[in-house]
C-alpha positions as CSV (number, residue, x, y, z in Angstrom):
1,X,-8.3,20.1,-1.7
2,X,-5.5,19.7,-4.1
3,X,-3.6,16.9,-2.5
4,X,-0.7,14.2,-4.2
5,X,-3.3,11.8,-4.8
6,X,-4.9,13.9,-7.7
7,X,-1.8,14.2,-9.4
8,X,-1.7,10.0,-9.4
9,X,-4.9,10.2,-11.4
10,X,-4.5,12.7,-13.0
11,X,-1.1,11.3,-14.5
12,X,-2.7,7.4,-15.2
13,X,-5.7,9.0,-16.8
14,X,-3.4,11.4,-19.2
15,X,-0.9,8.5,-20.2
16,X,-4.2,5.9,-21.3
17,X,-5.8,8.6,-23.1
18,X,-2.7,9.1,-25.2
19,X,-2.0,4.9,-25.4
20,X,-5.9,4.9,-26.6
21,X,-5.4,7.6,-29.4
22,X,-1.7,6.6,-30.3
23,X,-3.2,2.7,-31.1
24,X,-6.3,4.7,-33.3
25,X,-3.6,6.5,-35.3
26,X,-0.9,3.9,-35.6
27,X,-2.0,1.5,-38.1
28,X,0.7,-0.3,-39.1
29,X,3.4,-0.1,-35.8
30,X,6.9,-0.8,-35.9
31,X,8.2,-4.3,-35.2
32,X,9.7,-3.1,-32.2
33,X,6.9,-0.8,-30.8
34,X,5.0,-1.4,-27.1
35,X,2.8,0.2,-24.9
36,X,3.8,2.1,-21.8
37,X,1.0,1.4,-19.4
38,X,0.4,3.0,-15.6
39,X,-0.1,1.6,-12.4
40,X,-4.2,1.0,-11.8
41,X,-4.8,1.6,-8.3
42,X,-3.6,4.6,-7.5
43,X,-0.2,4.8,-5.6
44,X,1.8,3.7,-2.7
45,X,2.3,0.4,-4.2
46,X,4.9,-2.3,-3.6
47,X,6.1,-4.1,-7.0
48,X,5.4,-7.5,-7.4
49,X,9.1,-9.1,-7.3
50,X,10.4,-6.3,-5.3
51,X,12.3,-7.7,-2.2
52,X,12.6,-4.2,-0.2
53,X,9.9,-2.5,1.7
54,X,9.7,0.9,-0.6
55,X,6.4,2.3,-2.0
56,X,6.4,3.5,-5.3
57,X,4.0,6.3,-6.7
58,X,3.8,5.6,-10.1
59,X,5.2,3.8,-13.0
60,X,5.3,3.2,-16.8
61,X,4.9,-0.8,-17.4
62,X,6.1,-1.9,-21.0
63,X,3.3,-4.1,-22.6
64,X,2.8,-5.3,-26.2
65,X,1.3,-3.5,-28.9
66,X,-1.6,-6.2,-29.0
67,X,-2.4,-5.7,-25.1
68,X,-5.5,-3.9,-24.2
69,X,-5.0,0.0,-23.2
70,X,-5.5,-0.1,-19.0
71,X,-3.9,0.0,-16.1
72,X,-1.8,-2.9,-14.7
73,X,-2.9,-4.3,-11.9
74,X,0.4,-5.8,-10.5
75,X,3.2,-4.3,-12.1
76,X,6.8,-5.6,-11.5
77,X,10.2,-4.0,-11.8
78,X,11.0,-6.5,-14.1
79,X,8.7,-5.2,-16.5
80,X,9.2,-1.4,-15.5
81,X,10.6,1.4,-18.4
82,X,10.2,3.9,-15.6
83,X,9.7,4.9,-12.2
84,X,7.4,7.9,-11.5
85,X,8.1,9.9,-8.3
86,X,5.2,12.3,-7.6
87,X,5.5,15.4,-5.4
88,X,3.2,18.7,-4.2
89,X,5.2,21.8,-3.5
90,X,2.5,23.1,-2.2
91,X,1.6,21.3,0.8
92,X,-1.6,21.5,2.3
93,X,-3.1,20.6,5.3
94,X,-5.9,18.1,5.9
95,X,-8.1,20.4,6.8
96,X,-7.1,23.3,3.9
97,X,-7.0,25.4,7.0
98,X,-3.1,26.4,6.1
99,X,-0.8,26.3,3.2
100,X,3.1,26.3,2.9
101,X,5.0,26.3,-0.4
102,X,7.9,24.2,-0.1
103,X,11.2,24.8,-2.1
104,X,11.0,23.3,-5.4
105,X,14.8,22.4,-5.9
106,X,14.8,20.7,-2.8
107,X,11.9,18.8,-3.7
108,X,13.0,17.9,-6.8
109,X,16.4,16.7,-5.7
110,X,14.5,14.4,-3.4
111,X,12.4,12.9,-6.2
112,X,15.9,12.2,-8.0
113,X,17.0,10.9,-5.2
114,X,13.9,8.4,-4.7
115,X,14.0,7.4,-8.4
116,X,17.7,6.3,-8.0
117,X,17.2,4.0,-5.1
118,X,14.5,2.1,-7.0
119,X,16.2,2.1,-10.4
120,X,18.9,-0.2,-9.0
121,X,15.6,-3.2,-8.5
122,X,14.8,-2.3,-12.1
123,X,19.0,-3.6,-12.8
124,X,18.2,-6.4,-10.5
125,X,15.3,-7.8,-12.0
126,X,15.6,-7.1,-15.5
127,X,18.6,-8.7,-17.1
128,X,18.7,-6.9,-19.8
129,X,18.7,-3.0,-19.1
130,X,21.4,-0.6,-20.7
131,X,20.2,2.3,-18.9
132,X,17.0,2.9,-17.1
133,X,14.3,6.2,-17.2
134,X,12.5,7.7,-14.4
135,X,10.0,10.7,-14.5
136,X,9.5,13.1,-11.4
137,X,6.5,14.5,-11.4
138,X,6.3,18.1,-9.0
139,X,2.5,20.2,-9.1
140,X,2.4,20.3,-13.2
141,X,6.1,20.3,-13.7
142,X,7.4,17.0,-15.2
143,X,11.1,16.2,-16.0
144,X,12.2,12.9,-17.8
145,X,15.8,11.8,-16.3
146,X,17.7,8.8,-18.2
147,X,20.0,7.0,-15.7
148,X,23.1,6.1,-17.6
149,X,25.7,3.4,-16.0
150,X,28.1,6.5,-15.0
151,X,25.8,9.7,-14.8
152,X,21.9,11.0,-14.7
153,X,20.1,13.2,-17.7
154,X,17.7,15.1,-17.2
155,X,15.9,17.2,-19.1
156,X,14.4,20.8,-18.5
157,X,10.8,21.2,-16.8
158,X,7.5,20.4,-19.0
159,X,4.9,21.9,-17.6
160,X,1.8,20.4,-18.6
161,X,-0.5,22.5,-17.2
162,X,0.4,24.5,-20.9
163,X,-0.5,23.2,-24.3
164,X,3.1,23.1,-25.4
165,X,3.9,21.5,-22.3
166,X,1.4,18.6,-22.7
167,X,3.1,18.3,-26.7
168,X,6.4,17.6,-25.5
169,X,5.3,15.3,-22.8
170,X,2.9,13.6,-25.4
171,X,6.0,13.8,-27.8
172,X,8.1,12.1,-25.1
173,X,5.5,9.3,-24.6
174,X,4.9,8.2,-28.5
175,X,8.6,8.3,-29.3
176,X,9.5,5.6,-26.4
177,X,6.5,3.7,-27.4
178,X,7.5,3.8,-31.5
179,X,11.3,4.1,-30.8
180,X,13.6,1.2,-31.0
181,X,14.1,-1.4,-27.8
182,X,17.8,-0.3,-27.6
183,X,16.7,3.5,-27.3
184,X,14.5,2.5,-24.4
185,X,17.1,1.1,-22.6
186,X,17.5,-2.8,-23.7
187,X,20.2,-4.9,-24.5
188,X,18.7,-6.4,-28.1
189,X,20.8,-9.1,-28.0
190,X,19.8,-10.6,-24.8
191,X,16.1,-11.8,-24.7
192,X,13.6,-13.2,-22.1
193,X,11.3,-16.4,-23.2
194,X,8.4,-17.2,-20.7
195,X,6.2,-19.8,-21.6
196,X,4.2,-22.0,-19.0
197,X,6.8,-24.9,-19.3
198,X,9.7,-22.9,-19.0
199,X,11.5,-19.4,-18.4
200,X,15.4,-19.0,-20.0
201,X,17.3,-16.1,-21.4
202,X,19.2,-16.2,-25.0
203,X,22.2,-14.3,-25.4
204,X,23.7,-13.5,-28.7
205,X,27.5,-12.9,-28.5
206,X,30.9,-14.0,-30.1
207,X,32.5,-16.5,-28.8
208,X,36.5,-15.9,-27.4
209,X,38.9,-18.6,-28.9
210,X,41.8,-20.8,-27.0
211,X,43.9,-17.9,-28.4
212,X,42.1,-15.6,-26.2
213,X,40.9,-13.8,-29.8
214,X,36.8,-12.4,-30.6
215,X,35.3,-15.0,-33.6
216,X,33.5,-12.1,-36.0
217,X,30.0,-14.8,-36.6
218,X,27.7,-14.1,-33.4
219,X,26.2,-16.8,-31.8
220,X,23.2,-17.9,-29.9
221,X,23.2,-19.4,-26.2
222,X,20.7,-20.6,-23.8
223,X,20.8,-19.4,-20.1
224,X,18.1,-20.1,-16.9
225,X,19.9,-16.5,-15.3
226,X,22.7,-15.0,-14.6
227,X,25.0,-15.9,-11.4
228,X,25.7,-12.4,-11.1
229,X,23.0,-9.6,-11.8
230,X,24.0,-5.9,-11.9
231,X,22.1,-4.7,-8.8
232,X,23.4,-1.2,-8.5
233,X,23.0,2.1,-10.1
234,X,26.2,2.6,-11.6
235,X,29.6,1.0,-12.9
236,X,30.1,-1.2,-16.2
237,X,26.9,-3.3,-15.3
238,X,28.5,-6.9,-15.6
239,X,26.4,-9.9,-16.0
240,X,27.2,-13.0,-16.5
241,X,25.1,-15.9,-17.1
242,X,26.2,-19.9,-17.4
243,X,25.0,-20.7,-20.7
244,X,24.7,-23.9,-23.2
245,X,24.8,-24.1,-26.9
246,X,21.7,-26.0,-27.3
247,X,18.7,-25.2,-25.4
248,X,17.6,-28.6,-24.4
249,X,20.9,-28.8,-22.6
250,X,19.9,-25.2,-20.7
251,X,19.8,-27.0,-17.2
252,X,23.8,-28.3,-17.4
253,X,25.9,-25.1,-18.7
254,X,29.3,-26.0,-20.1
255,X,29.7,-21.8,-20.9
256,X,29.9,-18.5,-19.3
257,X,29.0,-15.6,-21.3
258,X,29.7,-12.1,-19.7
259,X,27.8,-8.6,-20.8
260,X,29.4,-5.6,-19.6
261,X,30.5,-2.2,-21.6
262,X,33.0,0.4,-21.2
263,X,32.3,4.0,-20.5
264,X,31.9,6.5,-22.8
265,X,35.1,8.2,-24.2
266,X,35.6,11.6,-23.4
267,X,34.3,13.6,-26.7
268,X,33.0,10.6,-28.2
């Protein structure tokens, strides 16, 4: 009986296969390249450092190039490129007694809907993001959608039930594995370090002057988090983290540095 649950496995066991061949091929990766790794148990999962009751389907978890090809056990927004919202529009009944095919644009518009309420934990817990990606995934039809700090993208249907379908999608996956961090969604210039003794961000900016005036040389400083994370979907996404110039003095911040960017021009 073709229920939601197949499509789960069926989606984890398409994205390891191409992880598995894409490391056989790719000898000699980029410095910036990763792994994009599903969810192992199935679905209707809570993240690890999620602090809101939602289940989540699927997702793509970013892993280094060096990590072994399988599926993460206890994935966290934190560590989330995307979101994946699975959906039947054909709905069947338990028994397979009765079938009733559901309308597709309405069941699309709820997956959209679904992926932008749990985008804004991605925000939350991952200092860092530019913009976010979430795939909805509806019977064989897949559509990648790129959350942006003013609108959503999204792109036309793949349906990977056809062998140009499955290119693009494959396409899709080895060019946000090989791709640069900023095209994934990062900030470069802010980092995460985790070791066992300590956790801290670095932030790479130019410093403002007494005269209120940008220095050109960028420099380096040393923060445990920021006071004010951008938990929400949309606007300029300011941060701002107390900071120190040297990282042994990390726990006593004498600066403020603030990330936020304007909006697109019009016709830029």
């Amino acid at each position: 009986m073709p229920v939601e649950k197949h499509l789960y496995s069926a989606f984890h066991d398409l994205v390891l296969f191409v992880m598995r061949c894409l490391k056989g091929i790719v000898l000699d990766p980029p410095e910036e390249c990763c792994l994009l790794l599903p969810y192992s148990k199935g679905s209707n999962f809570r993240q690890a450092d999620s602090n809101e009751s939602d289940k989540l389907d699927q997702v793509l978890v970013v892993r280094g190039w060096d990590s072994s090809v399988a599926g993460v056990a206890q994935p966290k927004y934190a560590d989330t490129l995307a979101v994946v919202e699975v959906k039947r529009v054909e709905k069947v009944s338990f028994d397979g007694s009765s079938r009733a095919v559901r309308d597709g644009g309405a069941v699309l518009q709820k997956t959209r809907q679904q992926l932008v309420r749990y985008n804004r934990q991605i925000y939350e817990h991952k200092h860092n993001r530019m913009f976010t990606w979430g795939l909805t995934v509806c019977d064989s039809l897949v559509r990648a959608c790129l959350f942006g700090p003013d609108r959503v993208l999204s792109s036309e249907d793949i349906d990977v039930a056809t062998p140009d379908g499955r290119r693009v999608f494959v396409r899709l996956l080895v060019n946000l594995c090989l791709c640069e961090e900023s095209r994934r969604g990062y900030i470069p210039t802010i980092r995460q370090h985790e070791n066992p003794d300590s956790r801290y961000w670095t932030i790479r900016c130019n410093r403002i002057n007494s005269n209120g005036e940008q220095e050109p040389e960028m420099a380096t400083f040393y923060s445990r988090g920021p006071a004010m994370a951008a938990d929400r979907n949309f606007g300029r996404h300011t941060r701002g983290f107390p900071a120190a110039e040297r990282l042994e003095d990390i726990d006593c911040p004498t600066l403020f540095a603030k990330v936020a960017w304007h909006y697109v021009e019009k016709g830029a």
